[in-house]
N, C-alpha and C positions, 0 to 999 in steps of 0.2 A: 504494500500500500504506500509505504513512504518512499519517493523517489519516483512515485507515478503521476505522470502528467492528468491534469483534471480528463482529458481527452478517455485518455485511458481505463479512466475509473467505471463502472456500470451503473452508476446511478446518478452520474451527472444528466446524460442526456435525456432521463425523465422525470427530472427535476420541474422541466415547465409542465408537464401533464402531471402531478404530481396533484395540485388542487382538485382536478376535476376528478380523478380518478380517486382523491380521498372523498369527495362528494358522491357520486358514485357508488361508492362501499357502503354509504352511510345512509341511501335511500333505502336500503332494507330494513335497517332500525326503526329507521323515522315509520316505515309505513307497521312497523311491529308494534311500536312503540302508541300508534295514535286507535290502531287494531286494538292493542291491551287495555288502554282507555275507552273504547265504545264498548267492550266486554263489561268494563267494570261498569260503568253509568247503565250498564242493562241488567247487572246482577243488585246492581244498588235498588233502582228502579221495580225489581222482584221482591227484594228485602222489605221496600217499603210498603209495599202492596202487604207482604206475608203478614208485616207487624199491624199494620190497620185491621186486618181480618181477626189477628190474634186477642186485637184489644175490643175489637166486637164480640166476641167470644166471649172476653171476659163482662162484658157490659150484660149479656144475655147468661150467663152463668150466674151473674150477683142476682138478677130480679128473677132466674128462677131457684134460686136457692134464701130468696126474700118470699117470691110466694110460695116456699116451703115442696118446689118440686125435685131438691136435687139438696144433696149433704153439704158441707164445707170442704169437703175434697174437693170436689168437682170445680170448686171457685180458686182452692188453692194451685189446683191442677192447671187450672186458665191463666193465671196471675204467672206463673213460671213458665210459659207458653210465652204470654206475653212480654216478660221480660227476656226470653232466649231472642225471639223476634225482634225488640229493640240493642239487642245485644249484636245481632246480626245485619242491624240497619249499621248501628258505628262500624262496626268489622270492613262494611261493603263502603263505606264515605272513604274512613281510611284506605281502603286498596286502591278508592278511585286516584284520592291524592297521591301516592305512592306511586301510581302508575303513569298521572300527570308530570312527577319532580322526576321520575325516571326518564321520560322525553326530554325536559329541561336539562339534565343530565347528558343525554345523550346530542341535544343540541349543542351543547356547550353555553350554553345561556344558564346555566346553577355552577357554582364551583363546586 
């Protein structure tokens, strides 16, 4: 290497193709990257759906175990339903951001 003319060396002369072909490499990310994002805003999306249902459930567990057609299980049993469901709403926010700062990462726009 030392004593070799820039001519000589193999990665001088793709030096100037060297941006687009790093741009290039980096379309597959980018289109991974904005892919793993519309997954997460559609599993969010279901989360949120699941936790609404879960807390109707629990709405309709309490007034029938007020009009005395169902035990305190069945309320206790809804109430954990609906808290896994909200549990599962943050879980789905945080991957969406994760999946978001992963792009910005991969753009070079996050240190």
């Amino acid at each position: 290497m030392w004593g070799k003319s820039a001519s000589a060396m193999p990665y001088w002369p793709r030096r100037a193709r060297s941006t687009t072909a790093f741009c290039d490499k980096r379309a597959p990310i980018f289109r991974v990257g904005v892919e793993e994002i519309r997954r997460a805003d559609e599993a969010m999306r279901s989360s949120n759906a699941a936790a609404e249902l879960a807390h109707q459930a629990l709405d309709l567990a309490n007034l029938a175990y007020h009009a005395g057609a169902t035990t305190n299980i069945e309320v206790i049993d809804a109430e954990r339903r609906a808290r896994d469901a909200d549990s599962a709403v943050v879980i789905a926010e945080d991957n969406v951001r994760q999946a978001r700062l992963d792009l910005l990462v991969a753009a070079g726009q996050f240190p």
